[in-house]
mmCIF file of the N, C-alpha and C atoms, coordinates in Angstrom:
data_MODEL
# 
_entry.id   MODEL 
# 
loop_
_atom_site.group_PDB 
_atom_site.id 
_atom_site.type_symbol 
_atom_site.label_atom_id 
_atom_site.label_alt_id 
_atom_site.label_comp_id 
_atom_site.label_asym_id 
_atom_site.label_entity_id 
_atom_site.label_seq_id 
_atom_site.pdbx_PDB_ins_code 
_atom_site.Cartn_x 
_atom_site.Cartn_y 
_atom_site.Cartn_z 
_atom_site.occupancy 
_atom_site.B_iso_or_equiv 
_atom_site.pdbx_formal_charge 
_atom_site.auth_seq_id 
_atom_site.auth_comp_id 
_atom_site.auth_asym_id 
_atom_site.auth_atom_id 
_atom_site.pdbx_PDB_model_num 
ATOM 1   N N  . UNK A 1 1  ? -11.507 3.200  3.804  1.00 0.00 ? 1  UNK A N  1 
ATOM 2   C CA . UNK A 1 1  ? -11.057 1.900  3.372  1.00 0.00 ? 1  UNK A CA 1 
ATOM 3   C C  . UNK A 1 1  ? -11.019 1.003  4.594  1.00 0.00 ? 1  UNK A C  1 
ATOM 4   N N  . UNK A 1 2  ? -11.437 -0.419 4.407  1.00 0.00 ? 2  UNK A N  1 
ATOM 5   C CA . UNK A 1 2  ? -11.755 -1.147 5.639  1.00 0.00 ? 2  UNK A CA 1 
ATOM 6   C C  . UNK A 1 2  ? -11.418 -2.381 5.353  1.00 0.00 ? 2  UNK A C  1 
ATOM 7   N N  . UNK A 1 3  ? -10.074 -2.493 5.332  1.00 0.00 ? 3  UNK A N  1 
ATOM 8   C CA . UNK A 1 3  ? -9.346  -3.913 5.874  1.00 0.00 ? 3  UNK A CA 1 
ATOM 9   C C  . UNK A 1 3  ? -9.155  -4.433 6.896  1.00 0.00 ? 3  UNK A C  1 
ATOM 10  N N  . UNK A 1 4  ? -9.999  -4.628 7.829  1.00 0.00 ? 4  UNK A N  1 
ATOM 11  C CA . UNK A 1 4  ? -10.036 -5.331 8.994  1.00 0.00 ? 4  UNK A CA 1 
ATOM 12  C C  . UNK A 1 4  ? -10.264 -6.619 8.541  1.00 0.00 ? 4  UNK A C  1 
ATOM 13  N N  . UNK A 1 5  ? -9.578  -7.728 9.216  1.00 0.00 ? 5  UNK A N  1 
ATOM 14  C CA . UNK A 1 5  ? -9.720  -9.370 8.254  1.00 0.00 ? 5  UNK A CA 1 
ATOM 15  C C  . UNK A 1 5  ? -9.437  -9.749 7.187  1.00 0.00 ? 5  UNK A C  1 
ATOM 16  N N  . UNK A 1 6  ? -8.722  -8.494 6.252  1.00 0.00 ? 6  UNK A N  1 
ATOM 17  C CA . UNK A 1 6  ? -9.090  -8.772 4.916  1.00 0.00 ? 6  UNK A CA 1 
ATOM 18  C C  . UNK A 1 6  ? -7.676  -8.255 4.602  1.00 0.00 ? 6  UNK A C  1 
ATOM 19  N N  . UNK A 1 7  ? -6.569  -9.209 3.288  1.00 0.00 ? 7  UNK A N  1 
ATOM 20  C CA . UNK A 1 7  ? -5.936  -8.613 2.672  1.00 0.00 ? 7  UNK A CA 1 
ATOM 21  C C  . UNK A 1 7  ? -6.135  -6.898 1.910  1.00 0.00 ? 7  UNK A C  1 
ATOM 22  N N  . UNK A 1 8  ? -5.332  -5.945 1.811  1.00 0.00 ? 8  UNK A N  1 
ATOM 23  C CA . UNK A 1 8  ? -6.003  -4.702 1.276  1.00 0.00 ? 8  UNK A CA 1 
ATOM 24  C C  . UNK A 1 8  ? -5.948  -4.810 0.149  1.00 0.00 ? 8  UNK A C  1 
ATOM 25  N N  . UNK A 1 9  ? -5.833  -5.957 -0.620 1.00 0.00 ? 9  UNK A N  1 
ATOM 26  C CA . UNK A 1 9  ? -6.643  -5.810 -1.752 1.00 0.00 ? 9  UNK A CA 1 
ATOM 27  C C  . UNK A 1 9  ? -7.761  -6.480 -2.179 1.00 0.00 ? 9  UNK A C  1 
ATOM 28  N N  . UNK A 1 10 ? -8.391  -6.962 -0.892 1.00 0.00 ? 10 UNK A N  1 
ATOM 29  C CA . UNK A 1 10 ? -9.491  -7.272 -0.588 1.00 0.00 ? 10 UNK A CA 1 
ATOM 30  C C  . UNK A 1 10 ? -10.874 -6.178 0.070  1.00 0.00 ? 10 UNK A C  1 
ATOM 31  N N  . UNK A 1 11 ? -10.041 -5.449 1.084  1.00 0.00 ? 11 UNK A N  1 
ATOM 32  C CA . UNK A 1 11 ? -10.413 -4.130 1.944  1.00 0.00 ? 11 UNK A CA 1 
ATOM 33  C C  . UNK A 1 11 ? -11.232 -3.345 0.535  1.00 0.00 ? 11 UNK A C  1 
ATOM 34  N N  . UNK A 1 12 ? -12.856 -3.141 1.496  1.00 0.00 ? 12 UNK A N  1 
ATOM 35  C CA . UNK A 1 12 ? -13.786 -2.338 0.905  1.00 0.00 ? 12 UNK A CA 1 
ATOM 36  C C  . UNK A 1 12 ? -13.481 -1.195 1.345  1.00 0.00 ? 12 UNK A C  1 
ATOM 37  N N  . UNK A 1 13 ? -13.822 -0.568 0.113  1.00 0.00 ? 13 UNK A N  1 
ATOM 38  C CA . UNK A 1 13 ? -13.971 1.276  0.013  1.00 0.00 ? 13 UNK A CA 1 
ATOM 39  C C  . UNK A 1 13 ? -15.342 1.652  0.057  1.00 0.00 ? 13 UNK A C  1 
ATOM 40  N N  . UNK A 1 14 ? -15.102 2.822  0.686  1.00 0.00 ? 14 UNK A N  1 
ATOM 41  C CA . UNK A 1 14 ? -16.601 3.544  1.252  1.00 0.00 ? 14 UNK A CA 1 
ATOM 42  C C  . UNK A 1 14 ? -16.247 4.864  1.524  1.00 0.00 ? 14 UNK A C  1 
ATOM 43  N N  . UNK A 1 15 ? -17.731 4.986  0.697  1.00 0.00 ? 15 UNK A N  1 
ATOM 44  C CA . UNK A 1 15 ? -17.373 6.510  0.736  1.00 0.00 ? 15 UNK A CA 1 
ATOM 45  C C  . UNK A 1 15 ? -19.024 7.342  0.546  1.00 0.00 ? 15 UNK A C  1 
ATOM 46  N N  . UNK A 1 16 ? -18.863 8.622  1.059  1.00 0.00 ? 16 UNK A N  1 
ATOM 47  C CA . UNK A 1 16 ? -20.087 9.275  2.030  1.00 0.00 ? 16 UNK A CA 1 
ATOM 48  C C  . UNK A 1 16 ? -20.391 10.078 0.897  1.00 0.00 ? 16 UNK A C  1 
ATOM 49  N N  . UNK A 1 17 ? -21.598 9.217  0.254  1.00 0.00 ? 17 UNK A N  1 
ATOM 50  C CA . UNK A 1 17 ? -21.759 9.937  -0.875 1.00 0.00 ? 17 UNK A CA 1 
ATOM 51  C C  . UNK A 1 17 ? -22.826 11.520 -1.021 1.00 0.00 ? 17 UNK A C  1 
ATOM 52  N N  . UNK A 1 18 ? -22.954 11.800 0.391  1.00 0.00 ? 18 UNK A N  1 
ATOM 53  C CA . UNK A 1 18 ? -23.621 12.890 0.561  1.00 0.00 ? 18 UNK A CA 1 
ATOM 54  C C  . UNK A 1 18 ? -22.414 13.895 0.406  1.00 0.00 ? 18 UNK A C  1 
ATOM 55  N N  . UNK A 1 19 ? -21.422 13.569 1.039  1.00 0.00 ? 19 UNK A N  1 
ATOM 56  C CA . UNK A 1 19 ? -20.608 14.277 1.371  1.00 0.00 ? 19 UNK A CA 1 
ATOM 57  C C  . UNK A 1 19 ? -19.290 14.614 0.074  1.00 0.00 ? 19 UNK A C  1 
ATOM 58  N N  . UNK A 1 20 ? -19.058 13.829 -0.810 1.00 0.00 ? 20 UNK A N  1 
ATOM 59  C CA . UNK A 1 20 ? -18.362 13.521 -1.888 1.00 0.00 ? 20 UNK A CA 1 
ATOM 60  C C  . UNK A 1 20 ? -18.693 13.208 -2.907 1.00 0.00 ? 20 UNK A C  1 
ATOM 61  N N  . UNK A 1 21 ? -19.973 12.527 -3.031 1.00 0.00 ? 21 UNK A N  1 
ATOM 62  C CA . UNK A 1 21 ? -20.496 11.865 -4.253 1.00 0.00 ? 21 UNK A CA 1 
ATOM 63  C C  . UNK A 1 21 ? -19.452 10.776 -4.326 1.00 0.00 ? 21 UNK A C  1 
ATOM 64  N N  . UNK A 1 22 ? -19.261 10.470 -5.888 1.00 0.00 ? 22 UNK A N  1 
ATOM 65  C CA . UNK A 1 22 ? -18.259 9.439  -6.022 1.00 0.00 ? 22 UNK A CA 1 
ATOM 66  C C  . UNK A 1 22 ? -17.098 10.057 -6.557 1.00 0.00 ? 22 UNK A C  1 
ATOM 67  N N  . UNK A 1 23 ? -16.154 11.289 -6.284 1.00 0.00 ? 23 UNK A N  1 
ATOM 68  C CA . UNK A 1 23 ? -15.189 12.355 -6.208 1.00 0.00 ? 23 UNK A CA 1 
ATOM 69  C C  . UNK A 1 23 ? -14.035 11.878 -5.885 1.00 0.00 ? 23 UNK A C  1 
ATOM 70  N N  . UNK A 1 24 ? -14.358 11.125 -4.509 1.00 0.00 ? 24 UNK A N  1 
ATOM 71  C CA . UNK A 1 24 ? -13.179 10.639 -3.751 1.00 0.00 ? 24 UNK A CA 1 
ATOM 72  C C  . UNK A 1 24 ? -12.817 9.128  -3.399 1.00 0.00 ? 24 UNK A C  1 
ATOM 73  N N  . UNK A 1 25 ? -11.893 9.039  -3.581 1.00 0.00 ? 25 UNK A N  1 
ATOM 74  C CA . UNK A 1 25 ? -11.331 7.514  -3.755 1.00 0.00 ? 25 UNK A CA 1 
ATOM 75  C C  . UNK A 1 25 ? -9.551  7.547  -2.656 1.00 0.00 ? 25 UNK A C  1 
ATOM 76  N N  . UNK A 1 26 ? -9.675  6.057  -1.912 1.00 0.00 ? 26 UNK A N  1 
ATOM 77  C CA . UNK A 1 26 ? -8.611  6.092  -1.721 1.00 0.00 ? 26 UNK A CA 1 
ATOM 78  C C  . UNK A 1 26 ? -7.012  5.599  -2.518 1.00 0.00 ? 26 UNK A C  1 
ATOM 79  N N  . UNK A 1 27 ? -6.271  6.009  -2.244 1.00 0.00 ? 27 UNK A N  1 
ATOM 80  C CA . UNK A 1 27 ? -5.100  5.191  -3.077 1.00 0.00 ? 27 UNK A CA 1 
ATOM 81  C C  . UNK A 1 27 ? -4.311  5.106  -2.269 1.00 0.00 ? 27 UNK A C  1 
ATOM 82  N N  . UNK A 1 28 ? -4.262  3.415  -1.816 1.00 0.00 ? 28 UNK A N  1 
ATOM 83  C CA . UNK A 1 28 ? -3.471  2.789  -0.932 1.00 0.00 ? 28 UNK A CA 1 
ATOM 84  C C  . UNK A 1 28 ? -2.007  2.401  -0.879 1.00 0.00 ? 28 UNK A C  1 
ATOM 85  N N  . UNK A 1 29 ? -1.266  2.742  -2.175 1.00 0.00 ? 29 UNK A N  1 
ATOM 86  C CA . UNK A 1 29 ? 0.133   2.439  -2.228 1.00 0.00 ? 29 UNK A CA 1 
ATOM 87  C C  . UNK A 1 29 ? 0.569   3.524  -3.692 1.00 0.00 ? 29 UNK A C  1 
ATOM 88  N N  . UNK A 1 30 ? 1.403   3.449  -3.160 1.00 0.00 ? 30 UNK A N  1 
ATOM 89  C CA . UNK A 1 30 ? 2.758   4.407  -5.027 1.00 0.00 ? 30 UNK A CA 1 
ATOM 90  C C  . UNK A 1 30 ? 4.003   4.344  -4.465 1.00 0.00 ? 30 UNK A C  1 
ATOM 91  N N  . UNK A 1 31 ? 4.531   4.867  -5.512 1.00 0.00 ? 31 UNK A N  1 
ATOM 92  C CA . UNK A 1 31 ? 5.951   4.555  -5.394 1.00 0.00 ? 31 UNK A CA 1 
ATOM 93  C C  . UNK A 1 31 ? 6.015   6.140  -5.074 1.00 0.00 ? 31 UNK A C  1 
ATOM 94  N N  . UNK A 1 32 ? 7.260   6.148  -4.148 1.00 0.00 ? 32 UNK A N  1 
ATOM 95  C CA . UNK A 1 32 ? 7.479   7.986  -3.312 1.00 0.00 ? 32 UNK A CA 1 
ATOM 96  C C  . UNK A 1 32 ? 7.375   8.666  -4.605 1.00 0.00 ? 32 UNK A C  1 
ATOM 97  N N  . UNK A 1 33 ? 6.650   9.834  -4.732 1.00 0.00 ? 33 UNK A N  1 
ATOM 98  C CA . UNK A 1 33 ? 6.161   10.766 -3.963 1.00 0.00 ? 33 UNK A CA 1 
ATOM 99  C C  . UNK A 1 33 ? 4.724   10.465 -3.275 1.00 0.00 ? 33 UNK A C  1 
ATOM 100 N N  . UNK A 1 34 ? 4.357   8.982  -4.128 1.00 0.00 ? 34 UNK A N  1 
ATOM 101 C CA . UNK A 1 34 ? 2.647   8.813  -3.958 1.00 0.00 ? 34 UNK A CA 1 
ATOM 102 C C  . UNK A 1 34 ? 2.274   7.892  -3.159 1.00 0.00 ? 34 UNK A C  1 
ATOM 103 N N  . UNK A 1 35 ? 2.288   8.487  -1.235 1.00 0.00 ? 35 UNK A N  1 
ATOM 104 C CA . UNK A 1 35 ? 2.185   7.400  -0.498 1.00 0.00 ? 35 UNK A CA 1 
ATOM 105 C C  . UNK A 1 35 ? 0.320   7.494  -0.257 1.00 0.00 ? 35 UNK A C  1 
ATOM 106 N N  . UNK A 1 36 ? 0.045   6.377  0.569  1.00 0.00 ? 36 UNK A N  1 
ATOM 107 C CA . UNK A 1 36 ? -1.320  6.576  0.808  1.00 0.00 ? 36 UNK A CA 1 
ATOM 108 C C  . UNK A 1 36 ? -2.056  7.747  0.498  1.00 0.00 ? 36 UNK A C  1 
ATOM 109 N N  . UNK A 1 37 ? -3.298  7.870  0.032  1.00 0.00 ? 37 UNK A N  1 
ATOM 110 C CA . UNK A 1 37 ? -3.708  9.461  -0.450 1.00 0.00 ? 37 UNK A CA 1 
ATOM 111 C C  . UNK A 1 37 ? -4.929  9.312  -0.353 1.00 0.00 ? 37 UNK A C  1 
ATOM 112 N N  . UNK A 1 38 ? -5.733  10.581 0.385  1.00 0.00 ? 38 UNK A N  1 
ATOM 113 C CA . UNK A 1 38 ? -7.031  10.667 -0.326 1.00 0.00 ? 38 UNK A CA 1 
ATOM 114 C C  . UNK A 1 38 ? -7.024  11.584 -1.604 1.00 0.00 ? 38 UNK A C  1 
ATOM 115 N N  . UNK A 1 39 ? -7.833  11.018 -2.440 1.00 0.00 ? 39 UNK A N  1 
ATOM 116 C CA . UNK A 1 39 ? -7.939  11.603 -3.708 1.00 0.00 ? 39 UNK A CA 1 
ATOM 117 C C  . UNK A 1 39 ? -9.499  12.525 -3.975 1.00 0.00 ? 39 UNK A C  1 
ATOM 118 N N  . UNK A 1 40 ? -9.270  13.661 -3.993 1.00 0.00 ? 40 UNK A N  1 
ATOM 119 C CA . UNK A 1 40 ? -10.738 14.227 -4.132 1.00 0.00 ? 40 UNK A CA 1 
ATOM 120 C C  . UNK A 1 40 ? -10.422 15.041 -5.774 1.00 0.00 ? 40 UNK A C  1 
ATOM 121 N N  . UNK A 1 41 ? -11.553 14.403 -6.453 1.00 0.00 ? 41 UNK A N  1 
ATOM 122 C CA . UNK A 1 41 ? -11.626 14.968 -7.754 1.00 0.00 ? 41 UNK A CA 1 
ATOM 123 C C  . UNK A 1 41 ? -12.626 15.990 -7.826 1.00 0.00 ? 41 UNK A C  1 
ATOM 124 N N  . UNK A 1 42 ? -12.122 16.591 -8.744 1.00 0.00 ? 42 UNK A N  1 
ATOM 125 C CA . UNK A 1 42 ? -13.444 17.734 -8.978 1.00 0.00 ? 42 UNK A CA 1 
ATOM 126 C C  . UNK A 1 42 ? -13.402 18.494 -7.989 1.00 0.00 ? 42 UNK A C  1 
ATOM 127 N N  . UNK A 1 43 ? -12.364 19.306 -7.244 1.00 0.00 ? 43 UNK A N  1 
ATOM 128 C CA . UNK A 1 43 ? -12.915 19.573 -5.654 1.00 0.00 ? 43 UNK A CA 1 
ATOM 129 C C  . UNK A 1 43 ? -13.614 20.843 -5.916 1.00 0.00 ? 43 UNK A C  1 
ATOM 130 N N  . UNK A 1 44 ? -14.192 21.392 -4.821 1.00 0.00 ? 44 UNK A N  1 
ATOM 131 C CA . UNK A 1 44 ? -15.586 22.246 -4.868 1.00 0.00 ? 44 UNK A CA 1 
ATOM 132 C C  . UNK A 1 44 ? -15.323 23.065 -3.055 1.00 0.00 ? 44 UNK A C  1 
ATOM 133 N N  . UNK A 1 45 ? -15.375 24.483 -3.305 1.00 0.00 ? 45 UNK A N  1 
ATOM 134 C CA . UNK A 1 45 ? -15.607 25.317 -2.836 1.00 0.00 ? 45 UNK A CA 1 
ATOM 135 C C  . UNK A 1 45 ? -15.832 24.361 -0.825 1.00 0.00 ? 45 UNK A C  1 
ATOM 136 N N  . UNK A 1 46 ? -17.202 24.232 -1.385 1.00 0.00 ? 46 UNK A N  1 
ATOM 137 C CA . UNK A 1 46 ? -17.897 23.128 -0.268 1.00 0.00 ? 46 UNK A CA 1 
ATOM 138 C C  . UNK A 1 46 ? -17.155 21.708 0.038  1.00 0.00 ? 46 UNK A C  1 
ATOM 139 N N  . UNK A 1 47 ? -16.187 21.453 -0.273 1.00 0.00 ? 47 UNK A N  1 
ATOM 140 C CA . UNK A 1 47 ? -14.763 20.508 0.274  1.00 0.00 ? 47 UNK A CA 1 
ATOM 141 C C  . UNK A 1 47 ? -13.768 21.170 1.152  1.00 0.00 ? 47 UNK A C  1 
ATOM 142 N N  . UNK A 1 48 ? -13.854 22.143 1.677  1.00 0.00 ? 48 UNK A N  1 
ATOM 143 C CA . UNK A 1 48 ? -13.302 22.581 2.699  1.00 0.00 ? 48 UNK A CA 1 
ATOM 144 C C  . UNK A 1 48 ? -13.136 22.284 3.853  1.00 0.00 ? 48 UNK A C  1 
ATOM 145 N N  . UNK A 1 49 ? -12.526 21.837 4.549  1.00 0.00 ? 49 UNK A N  1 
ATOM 146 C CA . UNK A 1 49 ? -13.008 21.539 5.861  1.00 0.00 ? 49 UNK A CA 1 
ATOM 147 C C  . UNK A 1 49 ? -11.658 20.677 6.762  1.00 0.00 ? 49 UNK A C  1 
ATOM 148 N N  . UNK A 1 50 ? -11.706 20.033 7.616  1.00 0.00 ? 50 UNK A N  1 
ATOM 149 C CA . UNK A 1 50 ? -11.180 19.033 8.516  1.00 0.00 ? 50 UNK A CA 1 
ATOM 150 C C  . UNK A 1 50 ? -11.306 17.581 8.092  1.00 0.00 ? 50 UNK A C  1 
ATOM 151 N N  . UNK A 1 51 ? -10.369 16.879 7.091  1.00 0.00 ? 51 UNK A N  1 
ATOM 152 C CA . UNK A 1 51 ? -10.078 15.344 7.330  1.00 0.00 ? 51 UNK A CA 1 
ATOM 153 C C  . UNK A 1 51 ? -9.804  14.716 8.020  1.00 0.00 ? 51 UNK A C  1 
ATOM 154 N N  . UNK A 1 52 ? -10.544 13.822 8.651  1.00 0.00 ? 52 UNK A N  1 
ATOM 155 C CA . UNK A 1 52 ? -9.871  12.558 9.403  1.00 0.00 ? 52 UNK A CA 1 
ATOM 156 C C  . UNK A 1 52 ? -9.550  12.003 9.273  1.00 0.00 ? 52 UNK A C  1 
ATOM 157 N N  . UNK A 1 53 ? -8.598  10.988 9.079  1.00 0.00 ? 53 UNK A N  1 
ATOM 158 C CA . UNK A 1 53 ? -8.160  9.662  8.877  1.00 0.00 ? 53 UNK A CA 1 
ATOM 159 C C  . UNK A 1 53 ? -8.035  8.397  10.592 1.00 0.00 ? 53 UNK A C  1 
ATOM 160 N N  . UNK A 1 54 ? -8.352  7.585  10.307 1.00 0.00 ? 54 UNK A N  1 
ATOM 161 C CA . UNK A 1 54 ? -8.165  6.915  11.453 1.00 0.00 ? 54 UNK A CA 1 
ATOM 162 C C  . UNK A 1 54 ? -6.985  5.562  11.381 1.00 0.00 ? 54 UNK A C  1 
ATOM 163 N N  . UNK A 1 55 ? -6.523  5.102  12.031 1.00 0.00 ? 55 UNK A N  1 
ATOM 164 C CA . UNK A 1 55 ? -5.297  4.120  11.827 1.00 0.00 ? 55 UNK A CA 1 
ATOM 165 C C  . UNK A 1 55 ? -5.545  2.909  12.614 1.00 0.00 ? 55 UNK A C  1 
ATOM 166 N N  . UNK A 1 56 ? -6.053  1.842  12.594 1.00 0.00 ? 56 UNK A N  1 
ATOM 167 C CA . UNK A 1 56 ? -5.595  0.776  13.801 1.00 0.00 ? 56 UNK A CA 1 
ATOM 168 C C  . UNK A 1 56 ? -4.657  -0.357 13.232 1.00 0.00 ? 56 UNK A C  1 
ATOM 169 N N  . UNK A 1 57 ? -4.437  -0.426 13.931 1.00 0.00 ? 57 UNK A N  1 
ATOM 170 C CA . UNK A 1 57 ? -2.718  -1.465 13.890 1.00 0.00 ? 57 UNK A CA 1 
ATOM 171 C C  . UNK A 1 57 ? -3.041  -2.743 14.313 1.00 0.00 ? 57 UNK A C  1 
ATOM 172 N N  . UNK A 1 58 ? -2.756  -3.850 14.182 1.00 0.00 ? 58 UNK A N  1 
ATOM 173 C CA . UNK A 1 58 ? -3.108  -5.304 14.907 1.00 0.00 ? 58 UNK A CA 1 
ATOM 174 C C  . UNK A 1 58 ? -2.132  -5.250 16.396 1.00 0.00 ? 58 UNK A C  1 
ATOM 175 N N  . UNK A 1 59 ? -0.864  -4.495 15.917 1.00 0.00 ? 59 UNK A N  1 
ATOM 176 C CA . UNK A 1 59 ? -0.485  -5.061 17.288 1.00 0.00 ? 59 UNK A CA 1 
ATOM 177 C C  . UNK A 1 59 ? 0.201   -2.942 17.345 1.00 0.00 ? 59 UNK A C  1 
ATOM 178 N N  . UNK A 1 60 ? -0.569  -2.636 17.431 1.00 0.00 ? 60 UNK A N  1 
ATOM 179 C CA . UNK A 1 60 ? -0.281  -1.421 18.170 1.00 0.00 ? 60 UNK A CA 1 
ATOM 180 C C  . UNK A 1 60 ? -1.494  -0.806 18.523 1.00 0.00 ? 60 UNK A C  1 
ATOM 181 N N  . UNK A 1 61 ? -1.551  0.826  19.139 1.00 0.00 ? 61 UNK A N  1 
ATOM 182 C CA . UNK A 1 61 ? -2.419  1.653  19.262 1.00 0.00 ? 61 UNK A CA 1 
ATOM 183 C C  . UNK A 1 61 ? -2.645  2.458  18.244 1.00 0.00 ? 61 UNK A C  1 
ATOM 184 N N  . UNK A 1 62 ? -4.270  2.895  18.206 1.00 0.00 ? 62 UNK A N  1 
ATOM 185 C CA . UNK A 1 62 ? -5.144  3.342  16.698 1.00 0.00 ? 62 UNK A CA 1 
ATOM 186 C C  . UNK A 1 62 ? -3.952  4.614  16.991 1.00 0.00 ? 62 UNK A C  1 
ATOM 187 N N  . UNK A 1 63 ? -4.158  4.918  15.714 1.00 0.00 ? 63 UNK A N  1 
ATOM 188 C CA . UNK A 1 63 ? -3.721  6.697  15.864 1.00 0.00 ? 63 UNK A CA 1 
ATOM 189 C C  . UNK A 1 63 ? -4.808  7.295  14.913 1.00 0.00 ? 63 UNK A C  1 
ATOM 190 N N  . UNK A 1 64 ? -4.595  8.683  14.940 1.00 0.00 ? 64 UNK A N  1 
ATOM 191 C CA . UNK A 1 64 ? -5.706  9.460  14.383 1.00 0.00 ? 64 UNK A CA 1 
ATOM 192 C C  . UNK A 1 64 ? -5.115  10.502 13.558 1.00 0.00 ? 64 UNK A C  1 
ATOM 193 N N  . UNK A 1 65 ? -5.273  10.969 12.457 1.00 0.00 ? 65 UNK A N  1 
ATOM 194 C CA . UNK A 1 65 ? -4.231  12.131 12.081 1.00 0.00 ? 65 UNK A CA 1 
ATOM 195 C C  . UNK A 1 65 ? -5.580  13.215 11.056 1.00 0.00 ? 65 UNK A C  1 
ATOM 196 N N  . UNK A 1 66 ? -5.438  14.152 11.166 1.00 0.00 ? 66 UNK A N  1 
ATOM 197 C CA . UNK A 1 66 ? -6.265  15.281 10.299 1.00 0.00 ? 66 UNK A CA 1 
ATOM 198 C C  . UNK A 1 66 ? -5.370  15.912 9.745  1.00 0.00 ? 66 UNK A C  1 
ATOM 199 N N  . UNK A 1 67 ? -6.297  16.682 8.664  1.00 0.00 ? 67 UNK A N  1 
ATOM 200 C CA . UNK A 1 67 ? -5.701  17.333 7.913  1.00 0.00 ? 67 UNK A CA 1 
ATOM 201 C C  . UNK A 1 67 ? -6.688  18.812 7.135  1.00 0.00 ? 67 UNK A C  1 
ATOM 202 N N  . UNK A 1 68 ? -6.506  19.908 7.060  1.00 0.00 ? 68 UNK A N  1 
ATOM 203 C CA . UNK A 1 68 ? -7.250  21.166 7.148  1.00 0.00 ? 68 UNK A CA 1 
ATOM 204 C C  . UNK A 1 68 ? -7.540  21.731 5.224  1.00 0.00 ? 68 UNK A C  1 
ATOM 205 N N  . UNK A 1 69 ? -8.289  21.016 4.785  1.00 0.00 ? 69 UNK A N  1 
ATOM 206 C CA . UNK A 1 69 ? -8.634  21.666 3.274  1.00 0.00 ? 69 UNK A CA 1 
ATOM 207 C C  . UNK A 1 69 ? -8.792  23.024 3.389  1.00 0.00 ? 69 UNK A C  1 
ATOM 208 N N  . UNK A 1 70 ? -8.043  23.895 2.563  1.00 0.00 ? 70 UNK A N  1 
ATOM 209 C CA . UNK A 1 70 ? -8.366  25.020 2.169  1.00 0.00 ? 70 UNK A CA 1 
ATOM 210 C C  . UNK A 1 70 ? -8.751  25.230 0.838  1.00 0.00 ? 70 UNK A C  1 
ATOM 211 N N  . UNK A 1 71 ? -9.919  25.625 0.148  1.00 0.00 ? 71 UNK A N  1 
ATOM 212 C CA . UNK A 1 71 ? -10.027 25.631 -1.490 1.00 0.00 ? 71 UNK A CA 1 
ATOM 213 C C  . UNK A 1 71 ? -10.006 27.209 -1.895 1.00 0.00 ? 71 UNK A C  1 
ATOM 214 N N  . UNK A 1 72 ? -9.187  27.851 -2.010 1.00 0.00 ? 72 UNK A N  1 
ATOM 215 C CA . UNK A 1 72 ? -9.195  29.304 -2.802 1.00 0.00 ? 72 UNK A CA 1 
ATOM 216 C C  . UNK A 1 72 ? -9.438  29.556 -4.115 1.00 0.00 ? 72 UNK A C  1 
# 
């Protein structure tokens, strides 16, 4: 999701359709329990792996955070 310049409900979604098809979608707000999320539908064996997420801030430093899919 890429709100740079842009209100986020303006901010384009993109997504690696080699890698997901059209499966995964972000969801940018909920009410607690449902904060920011990636959403992968349908997940598949071959969705395993290391997420990245990346963060930049206007008036701070980017941060970076992962996260480790396991599909059993």
């Amino acid at each position: 999701l890429d709100a740079r310049e842009k209100s986020i409900d303006e901010a384009q979604h993109w997504s690696n359709e080699q890698a997901l098809g059209g499966r995964a979608f972000f969801r940018t707000s909920g009410i607690p329990p449902h904060y920011p999320s990636l959403i992968i539908e349908n997940v598949k064996e071959s969705d395993a792996g290391l997420y990245k997420c990346r963060l930049d801030y206007k008036r701070g430093p980017t941060v970076h955070r992962g996260i480790n899919l396991t599909v059993i």
